[in-house]
C-alpha positions as CSV (number, residue, x, y, z in Angstrom):
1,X,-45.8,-28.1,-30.1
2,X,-43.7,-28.6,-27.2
3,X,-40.8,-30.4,-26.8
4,X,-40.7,-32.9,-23.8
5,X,-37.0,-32.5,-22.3
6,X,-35.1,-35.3,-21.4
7,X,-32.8,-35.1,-18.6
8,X,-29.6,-36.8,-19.3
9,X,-28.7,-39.0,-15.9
10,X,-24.9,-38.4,-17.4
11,X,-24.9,-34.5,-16.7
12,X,-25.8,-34.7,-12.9
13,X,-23.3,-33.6,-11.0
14,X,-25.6,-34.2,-7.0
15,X,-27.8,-36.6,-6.0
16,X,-29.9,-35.8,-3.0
17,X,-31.3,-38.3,-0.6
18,X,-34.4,-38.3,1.9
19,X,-33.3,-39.7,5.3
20,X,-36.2,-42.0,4.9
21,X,-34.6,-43.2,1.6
22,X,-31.2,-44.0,3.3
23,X,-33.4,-45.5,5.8
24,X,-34.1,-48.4,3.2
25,X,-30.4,-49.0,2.0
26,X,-28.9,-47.4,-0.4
27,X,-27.3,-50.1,-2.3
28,X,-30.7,-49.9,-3.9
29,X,-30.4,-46.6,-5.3
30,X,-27.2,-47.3,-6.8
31,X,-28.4,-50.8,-8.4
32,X,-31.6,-48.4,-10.2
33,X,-29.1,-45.9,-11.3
34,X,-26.1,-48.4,-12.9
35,X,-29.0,-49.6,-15.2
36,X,-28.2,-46.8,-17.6
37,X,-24.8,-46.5,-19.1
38,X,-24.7,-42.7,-18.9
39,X,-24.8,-42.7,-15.6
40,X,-21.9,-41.8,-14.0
41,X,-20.5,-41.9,-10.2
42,X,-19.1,-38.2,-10.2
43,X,-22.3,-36.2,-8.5
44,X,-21.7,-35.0,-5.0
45,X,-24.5,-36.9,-2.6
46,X,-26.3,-34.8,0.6
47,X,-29.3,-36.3,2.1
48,X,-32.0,-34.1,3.8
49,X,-34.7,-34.8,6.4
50,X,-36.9,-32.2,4.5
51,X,-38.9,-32.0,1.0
52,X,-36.7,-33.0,-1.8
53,X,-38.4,-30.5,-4.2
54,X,-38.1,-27.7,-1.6
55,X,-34.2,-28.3,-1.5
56,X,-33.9,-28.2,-5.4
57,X,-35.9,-24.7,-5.8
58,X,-33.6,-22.3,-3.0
59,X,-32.0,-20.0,-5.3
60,X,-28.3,-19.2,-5.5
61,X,-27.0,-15.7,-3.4
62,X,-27.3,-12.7,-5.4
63,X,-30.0,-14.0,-7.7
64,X,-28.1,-16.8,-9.1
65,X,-29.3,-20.0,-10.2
66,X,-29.9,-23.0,-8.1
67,X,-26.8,-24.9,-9.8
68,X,-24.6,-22.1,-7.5
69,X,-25.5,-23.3,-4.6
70,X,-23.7,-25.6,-1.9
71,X,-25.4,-28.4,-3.4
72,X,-24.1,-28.1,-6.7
73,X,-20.6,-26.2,-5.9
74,X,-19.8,-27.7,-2.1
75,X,-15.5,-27.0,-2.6
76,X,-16.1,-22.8,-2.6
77,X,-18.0,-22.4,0.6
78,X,-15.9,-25.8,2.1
79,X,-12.5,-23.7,1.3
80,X,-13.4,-20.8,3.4
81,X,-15.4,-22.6,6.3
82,X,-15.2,-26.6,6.7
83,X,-17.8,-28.6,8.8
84,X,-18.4,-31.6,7.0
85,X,-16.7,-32.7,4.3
86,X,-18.6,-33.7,0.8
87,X,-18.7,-36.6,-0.7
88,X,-18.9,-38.2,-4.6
89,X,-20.8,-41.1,-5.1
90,X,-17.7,-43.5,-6.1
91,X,-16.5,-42.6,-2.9
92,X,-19.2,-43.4,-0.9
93,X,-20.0,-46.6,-2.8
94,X,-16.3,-47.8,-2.2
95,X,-16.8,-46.9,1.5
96,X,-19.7,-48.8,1.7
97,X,-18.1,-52.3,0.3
98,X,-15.4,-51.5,3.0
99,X,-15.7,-54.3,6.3
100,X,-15.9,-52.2,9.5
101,X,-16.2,-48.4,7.7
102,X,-18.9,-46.0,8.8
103,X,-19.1,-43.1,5.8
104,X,-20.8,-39.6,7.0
105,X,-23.4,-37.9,4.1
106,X,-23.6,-34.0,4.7
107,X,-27.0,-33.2,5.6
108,X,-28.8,-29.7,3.6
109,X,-31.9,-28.0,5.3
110,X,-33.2,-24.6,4.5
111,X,-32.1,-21.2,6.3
112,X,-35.2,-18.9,6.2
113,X,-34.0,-16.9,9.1
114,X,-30.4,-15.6,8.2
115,X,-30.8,-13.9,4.9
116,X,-33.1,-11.6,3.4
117,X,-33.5,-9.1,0.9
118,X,-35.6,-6.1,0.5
119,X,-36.4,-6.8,4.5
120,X,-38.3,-10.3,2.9
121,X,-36.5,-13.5,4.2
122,X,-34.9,-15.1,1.7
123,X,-34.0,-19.3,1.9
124,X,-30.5,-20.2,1.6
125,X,-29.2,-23.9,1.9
126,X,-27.1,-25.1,4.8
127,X,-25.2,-28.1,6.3
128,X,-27.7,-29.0,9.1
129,X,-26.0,-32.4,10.1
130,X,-24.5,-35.3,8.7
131,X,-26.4,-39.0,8.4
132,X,-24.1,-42.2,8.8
133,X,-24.1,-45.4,7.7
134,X,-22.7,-48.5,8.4
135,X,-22.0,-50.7,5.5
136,X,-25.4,-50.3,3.5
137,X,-27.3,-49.8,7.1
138,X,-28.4,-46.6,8.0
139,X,-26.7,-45.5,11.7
140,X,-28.0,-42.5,12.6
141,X,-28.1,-38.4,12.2
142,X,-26.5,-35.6,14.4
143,X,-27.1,-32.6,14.3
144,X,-24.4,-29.7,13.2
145,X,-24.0,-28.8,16.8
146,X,-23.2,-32.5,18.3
147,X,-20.5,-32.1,15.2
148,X,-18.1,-30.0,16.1
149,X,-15.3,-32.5,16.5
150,X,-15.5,-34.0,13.1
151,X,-13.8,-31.6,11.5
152,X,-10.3,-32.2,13.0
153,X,-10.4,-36.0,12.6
154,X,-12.6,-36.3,9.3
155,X,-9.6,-36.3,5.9
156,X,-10.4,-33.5,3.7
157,X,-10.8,-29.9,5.8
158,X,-9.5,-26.7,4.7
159,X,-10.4,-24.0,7.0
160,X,-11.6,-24.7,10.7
161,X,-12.2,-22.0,13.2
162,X,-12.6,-22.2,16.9
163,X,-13.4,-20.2,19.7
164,X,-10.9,-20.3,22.4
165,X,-11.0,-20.7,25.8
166,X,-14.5,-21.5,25.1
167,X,-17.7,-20.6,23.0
168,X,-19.7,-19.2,25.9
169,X,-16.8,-16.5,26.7
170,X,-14.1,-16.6,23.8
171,X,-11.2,-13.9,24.1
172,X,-10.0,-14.9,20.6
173,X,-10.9,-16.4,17.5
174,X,-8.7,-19.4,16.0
175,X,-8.6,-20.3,12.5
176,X,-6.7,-23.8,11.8
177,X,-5.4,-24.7,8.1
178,X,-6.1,-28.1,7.1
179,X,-5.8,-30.3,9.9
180,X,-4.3,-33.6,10.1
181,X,-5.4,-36.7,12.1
182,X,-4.1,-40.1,12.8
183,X,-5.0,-43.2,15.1
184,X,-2.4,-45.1,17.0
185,X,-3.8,-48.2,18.1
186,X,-2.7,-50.1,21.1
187,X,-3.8,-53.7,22.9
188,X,-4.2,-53.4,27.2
189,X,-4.8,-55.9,29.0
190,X,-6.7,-57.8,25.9
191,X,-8.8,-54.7,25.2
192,X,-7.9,-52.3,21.5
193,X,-7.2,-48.7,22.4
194,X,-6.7,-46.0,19.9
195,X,-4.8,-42.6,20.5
196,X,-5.8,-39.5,18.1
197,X,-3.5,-37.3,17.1
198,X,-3.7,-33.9,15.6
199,X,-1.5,-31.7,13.8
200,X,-1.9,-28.3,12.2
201,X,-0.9,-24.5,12.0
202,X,-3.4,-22.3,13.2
203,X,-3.5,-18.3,13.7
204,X,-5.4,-15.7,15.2
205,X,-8.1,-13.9,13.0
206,X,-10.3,-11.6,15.6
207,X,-9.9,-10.8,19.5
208,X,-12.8,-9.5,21.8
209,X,-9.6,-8.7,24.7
210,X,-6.0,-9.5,25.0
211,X,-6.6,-11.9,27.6
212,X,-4.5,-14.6,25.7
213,X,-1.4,-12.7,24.4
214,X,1.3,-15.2,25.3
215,X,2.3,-17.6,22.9
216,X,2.2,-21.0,25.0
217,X,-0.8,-19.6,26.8
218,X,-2.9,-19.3,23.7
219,X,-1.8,-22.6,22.3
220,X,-2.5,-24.7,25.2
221,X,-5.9,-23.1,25.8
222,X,-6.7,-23.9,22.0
223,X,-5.6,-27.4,22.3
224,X,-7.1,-27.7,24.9
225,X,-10.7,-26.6,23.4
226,X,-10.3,-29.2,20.0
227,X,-9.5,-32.0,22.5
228,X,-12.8,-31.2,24.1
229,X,-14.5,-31.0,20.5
230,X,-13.0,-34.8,19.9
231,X,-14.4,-36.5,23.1
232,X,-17.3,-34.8,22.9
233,X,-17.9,-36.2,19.7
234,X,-16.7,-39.8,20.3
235,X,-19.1,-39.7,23.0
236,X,-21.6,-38.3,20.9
237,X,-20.8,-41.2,18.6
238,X,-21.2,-43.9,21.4
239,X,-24.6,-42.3,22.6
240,X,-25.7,-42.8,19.1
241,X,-24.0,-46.3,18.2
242,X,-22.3,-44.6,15.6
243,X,-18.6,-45.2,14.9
244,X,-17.6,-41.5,14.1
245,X,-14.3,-42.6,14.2
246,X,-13.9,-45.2,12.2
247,X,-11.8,-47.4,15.0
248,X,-13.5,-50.4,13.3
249,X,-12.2,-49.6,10.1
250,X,-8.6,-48.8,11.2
251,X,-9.0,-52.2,13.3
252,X,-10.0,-53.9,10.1
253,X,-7.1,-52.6,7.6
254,X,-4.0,-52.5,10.0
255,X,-4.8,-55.1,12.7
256,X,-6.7,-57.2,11.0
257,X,-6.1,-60.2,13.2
258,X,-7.5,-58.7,16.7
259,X,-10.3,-57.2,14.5
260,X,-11.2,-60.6,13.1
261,X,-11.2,-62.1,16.8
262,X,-13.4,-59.4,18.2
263,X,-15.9,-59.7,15.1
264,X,-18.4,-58.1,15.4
265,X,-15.8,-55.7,17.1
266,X,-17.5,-52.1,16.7
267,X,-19.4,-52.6,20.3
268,X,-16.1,-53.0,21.5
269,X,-15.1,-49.9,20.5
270,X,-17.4,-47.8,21.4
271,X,-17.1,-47.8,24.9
272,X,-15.6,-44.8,27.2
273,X,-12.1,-46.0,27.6
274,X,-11.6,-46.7,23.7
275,X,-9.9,-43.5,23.0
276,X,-6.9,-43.6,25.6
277,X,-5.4,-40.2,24.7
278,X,-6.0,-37.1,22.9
279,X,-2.2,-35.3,21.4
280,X,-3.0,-31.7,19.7
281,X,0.1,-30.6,18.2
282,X,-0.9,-26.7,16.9
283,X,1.5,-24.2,15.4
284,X,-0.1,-21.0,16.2
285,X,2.1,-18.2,14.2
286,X,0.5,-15.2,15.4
287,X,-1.8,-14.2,17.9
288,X,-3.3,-11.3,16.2
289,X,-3.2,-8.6,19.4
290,X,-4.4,-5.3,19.3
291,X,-1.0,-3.7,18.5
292,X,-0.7,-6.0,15.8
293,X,2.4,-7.6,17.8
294,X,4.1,-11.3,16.9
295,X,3.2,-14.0,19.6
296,X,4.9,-12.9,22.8
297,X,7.4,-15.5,23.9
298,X,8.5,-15.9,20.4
299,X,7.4,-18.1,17.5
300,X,7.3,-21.7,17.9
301,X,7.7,-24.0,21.7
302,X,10.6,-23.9,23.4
């Protein structure tokens, strides 16, 4: 006789979501889960726009199980390359009881070009996207590739690379170590304005040509290239009436007067002239040339 197995909601450690779920709210999915008292609010949460099941049954790399891939282990493959960052279900429960916040679920689709094995393709999960909601109401998805800025402003990256001057013709390959962000908010002429600001160390892991040798060069192209990632994607955000930002939510929790006079004040914010200024502060250490030299012009600005 077989045993019926029963899966204990207390040993979950992801939750997956259909966009079309979200879609609905998903205040609702936590209210049917908190029913049972082993439930707990630990498991990572990803939504997908395709089949739940299909998600589930993409093996691990080398033969592993399921339960080794990104879905169930996010932090190993986030350490070495960070796009969007994961997020626990207390967290994004908190961030949705939050006035003004807009919280960012990673997306997973199926790779069934990249790998194979034995000249057979074989599936692998990826971050496709991210969906975001506002409060309890769904916002929107962007793709990975309208994305690119969210990982220097978004808390919680490791290991960001970039192609510098540019993607189409790079001359070096930058790899930034957990960078920082911040908003400064300012009031002109009876309208908010935020400045972001950046810092990090970054260094120089591959080189197609020497191009880019010279210390302040190399930095000020690179800077230049993240600020472009950032308006690109608060653009993106305004195209899609989505608050990537979170200027609401920084209006909200430090100036909380001008956000309560301006309520509803995200459409406010989410106009061109919102973000005032960009400020990259990068550290780049060494520039990785093809005789292996320190940056020319010496270590650090002068």
């Amino acid at each position: 006789m077989k045993r019926l197995r029963k899966e204990s909601l207390g040993a979950r450690d992801s939750s997956l979501i259909s966009e079309s779920v979200l879609k609905e709210g998903i205040r609702g999915i936590y209210d049917s889960f908190s029913r049972y008292h082993e439930f707990r609010l630990t498991p990572w949460v990803y939504a997908t726009r395709e089949s739940v099941k299909d998600i589930f049954s993409v093996p691990g790399f080398f033969e592993r199980s399921p339960l080794s891939t990104i879905l169930h282990e996010p932090k190993g493959i986030h350490s070495q390359t960070s796009y969007v960052t994961s997020i626990r279900l207390q967290q994004l429960i908190r961030q949705i009881n939050e006035p003004g916040y807009t919280s960012c679920i990673p997306t997973l689709a199926i790779n069934k070009i990249q790998w194979s094995e034995k000249n057979k393709p074989e599936p692998k999960l990826m971050i496709d996207g991210a969906i975001f909601l506002k409060s309890d109401a769904f916002r929107s998805y962007i793709p990975l590739k309208e994305l690119s800025g969210l990982r220097w402003v978004q808390p919680g990256m490791i290991r960001v690379s970039i192609p510098v001057p540019d993607r189409k013709e790079p001359s070096v390959q930058i790899v930034v170590d957990n960078p920082k962000a911040s908003l400064k908010y300012m009031n002109r002429g009876g309208r908010p304005q935020y400045d972001v600001k950046m810092k990090a160390t970054g260094y120089a892991v591959s080189r197609t040509n020497n191009s880019l040798l010279n210390f302040r060069q190399l930095t000020s192209e690179t800077e230049k290239a993240i600020e472009v990632e950032i308006r690109n994607l608060f653009r993106t955000g305004i195209d899609k009436k989505t608050d990537i930002l979170n200027l609401e939510y920084n209006l909200f929790r430090y100036h909380y007067g001008e956000w309560k006079a301006m309520s509803p004040a995200e459409d406010g914010l989410l106009t061109d002239d919102a973000i005032h200024d960009i400020h990259i502060n990068l550290n780049i250490t060494h520039t990785s040339s093809e005789k292996n030299k320190s940056v020319q012009g010496g270590i650090g600005r002068h």
